[in-house]
C-alpha positions as CSV (number, residue, x, y, z in Angstrom):
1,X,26.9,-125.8,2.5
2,X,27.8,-128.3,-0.5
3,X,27.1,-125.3,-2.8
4,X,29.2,-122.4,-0.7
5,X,32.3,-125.6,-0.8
6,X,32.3,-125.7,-4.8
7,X,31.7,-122.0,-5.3
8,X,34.7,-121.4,-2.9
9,X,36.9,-124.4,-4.4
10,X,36.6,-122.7,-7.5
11,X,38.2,-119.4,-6.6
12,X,41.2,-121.0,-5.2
13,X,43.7,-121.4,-7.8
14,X,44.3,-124.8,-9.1
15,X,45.7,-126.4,-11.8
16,X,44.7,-129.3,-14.3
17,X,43.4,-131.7,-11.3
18,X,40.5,-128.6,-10.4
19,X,38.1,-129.3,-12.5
20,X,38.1,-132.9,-11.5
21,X,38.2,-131.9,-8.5
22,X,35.1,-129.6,-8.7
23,X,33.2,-132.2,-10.2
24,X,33.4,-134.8,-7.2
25,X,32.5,-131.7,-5.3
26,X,29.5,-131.3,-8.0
27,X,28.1,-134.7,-8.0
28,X,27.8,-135.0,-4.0
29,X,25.7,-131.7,-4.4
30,X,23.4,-132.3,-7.2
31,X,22.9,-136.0,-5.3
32,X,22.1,-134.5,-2.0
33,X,19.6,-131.6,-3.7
34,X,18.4,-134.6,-5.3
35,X,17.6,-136.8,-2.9
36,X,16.0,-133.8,-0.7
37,X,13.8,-132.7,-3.1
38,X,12.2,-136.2,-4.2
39,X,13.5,-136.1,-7.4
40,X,11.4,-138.9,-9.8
41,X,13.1,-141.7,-11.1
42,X,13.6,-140.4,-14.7
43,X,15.7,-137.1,-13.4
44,X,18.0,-139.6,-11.0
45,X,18.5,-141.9,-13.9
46,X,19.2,-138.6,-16.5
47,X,21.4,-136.9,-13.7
48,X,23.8,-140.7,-13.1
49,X,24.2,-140.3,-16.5
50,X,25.5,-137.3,-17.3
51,X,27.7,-138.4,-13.9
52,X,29.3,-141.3,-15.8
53,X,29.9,-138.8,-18.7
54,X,31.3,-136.0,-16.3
55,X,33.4,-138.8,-14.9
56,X,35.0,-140.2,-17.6
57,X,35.8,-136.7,-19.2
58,X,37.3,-135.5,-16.2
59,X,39.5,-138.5,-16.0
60,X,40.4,-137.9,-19.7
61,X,41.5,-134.4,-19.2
62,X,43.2,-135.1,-15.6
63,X,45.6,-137.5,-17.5
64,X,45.9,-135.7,-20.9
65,X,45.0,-132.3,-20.7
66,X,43.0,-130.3,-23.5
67,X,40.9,-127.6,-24.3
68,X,37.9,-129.9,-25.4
69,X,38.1,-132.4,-22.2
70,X,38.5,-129.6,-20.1
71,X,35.3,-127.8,-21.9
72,X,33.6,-131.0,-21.7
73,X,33.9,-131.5,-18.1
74,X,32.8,-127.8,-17.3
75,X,29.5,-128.6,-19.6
76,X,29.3,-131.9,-17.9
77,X,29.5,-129.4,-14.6
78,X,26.6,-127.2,-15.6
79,X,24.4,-129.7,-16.9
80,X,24.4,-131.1,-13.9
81,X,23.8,-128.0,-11.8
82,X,20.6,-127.5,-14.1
83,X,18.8,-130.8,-13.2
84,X,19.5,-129.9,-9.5
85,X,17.1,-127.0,-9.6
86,X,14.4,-128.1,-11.9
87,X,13.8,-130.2,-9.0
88,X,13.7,-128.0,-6.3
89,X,11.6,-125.6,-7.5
90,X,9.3,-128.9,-8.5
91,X,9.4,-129.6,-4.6
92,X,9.1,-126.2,-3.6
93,X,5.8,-125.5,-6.1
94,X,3.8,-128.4,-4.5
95,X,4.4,-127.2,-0.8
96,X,1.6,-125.3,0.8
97,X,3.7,-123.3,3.4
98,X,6.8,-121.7,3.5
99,X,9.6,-122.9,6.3
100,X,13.3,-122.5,6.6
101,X,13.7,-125.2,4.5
102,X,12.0,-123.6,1.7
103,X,13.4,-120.0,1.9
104,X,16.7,-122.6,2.0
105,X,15.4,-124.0,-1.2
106,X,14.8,-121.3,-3.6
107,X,18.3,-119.9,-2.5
108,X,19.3,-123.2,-3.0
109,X,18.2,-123.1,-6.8
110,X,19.4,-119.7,-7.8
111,X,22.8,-120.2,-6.4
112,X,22.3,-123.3,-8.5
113,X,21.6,-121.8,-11.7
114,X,24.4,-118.9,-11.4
115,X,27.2,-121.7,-11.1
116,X,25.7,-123.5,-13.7
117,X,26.1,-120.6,-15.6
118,X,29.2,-119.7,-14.6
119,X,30.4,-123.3,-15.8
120,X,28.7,-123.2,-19.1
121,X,31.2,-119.7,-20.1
122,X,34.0,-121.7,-18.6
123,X,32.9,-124.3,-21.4
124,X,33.0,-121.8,-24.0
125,X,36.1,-120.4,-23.1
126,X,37.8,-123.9,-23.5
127,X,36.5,-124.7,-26.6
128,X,35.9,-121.8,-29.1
129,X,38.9,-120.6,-30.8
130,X,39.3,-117.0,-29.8
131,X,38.8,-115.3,-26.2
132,X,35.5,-114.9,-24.5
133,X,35.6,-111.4,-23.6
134,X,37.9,-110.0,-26.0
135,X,40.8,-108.1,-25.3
136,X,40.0,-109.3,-21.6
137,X,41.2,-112.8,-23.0
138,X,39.5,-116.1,-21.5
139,X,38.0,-116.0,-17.9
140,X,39.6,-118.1,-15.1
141,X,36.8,-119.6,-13.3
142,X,36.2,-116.9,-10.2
143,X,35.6,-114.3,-13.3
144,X,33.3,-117.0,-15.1
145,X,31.6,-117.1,-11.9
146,X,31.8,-114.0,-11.4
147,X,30.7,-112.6,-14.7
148,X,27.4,-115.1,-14.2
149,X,26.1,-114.1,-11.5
150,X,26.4,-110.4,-12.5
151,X,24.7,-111.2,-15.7
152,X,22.0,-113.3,-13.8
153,X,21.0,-110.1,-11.2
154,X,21.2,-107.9,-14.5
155,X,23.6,-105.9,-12.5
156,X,25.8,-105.8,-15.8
157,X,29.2,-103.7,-14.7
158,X,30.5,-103.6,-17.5
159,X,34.1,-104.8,-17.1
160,X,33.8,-107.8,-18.3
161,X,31.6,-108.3,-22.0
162,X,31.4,-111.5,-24.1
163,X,32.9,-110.7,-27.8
164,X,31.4,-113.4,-29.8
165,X,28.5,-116.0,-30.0
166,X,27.7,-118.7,-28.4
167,X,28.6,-116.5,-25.3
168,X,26.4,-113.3,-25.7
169,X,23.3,-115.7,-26.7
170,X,24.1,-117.6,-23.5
171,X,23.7,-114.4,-21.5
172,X,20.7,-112.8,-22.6
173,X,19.2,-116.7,-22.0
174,X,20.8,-116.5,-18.3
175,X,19.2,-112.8,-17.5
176,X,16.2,-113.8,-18.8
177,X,15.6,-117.0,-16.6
178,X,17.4,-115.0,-13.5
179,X,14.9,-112.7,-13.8
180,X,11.7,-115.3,-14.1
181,X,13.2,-117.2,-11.2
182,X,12.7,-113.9,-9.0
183,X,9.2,-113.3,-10.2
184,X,8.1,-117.1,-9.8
185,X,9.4,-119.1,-7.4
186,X,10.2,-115.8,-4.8
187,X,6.8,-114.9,-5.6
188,X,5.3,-118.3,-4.7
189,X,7.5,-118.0,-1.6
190,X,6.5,-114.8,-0.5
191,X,2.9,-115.9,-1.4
192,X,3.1,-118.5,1.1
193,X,5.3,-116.7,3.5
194,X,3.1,-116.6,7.0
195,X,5.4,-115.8,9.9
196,X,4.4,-117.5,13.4
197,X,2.7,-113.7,14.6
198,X,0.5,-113.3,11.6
199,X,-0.9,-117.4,12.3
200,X,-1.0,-116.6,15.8
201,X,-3.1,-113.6,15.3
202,X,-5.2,-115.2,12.5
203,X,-5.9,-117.7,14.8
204,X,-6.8,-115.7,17.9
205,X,-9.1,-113.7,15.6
206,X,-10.8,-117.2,14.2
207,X,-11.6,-118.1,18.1
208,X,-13.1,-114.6,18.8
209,X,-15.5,-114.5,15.8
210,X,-16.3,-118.3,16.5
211,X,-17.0,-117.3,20.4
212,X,-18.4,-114.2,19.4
């Protein structure tokens, strides 16, 4: 529910305050993925201080506005919404059957990762010189958003095209480890996946050949 809050705070329009904003929003997530998933000490320790970072850019840019704090904030933003799923998937790796609160999980992460994303254009869009996608000009944050998630399912529409490195390099990295995700952690999830029939009938079967 924390992630579905920030992903729809950042389509409503917003001025300078937003990305402040968004990170509060941020921090409560990546603390509450964190805490679920029995994070170790080291990533809590890493992930407080990118917070105190996050926090002091944002504050920068809320009271003097600028393309660097802003850009700085938004990396803040995705570097913390890559330590949230590194642990996740961590927790979700070591379990031996799949619940709701797995399948919850590894949705969980790869919402995780295309926000991250998503943040990490926003970032180069407020601190390169010309415009991410060309003639399209810089992406508000629903199209960064948009755009990474697009990228991340290899869907690739076509409207919207980074011009220019850092950006393209930043996509072929995110549709390469959107496309990993799918074939790892949804196939340990489907490997594990044992709906309450199939147990049943496993075990009914395991009765008969032992009474047999």
């Amino acid at each position: 529910m924390l992630i579905v809050a920030t992903y729809v705070l950042a389509l409503l329009p917003g001025g300078r305050s937003l990305p402040t904003v968004l990170l509060v929003l941020q921090t409560g997530t990546v603390w509450q993925a964190l805490r679920v998933s029995h994070a170790r000490p080291v990533v809590r320790l890493a992930s407080a201080a990118v917070v105190a970072l996050a926090v002091v850019a944002a504050v920068c840019a809320l009271f003097a506005p600028g393309g660097a704090l802003t850009g700085l904030t938004f990396l803040a933003a995705a570097g913390l919404y890559l330590v949230a799923p590194l642990a996740i998937v961590r927790d979700l790796g070591g379990r031996r059957r799949v619940d709701r609160e797995t399948m919850l999980g590894a949705l969980a992460a790869y919402l995780l990762i295309g926000m991250a994303f998503g943040f990490s254009y926003a970032c180069v869009a407020a601190l390169q010189p010309g415009p991410l996608f060309g003639d399209a000009g810089d992406p508000a944050l629903p199209q960064a958003l948009f755009f990474s998630f697009v990228t991340m399912t290899t869907t690739g529409y076509g409207d919207l095209v980074p011009a220019t490195n850092p950006a393209q390099s930043i996509a072929v990295l995110e549709a390469l480890i959107g496309q990993l995700f799918l074939v790892t952690a949804v196939a340990k999830v489907v490997e594990n996946w044992r709906p309450r029939g199939w147990q049943r009938n496993r075990e009914e079967s395991r009765d008969a050949d032992a009474g047999g």
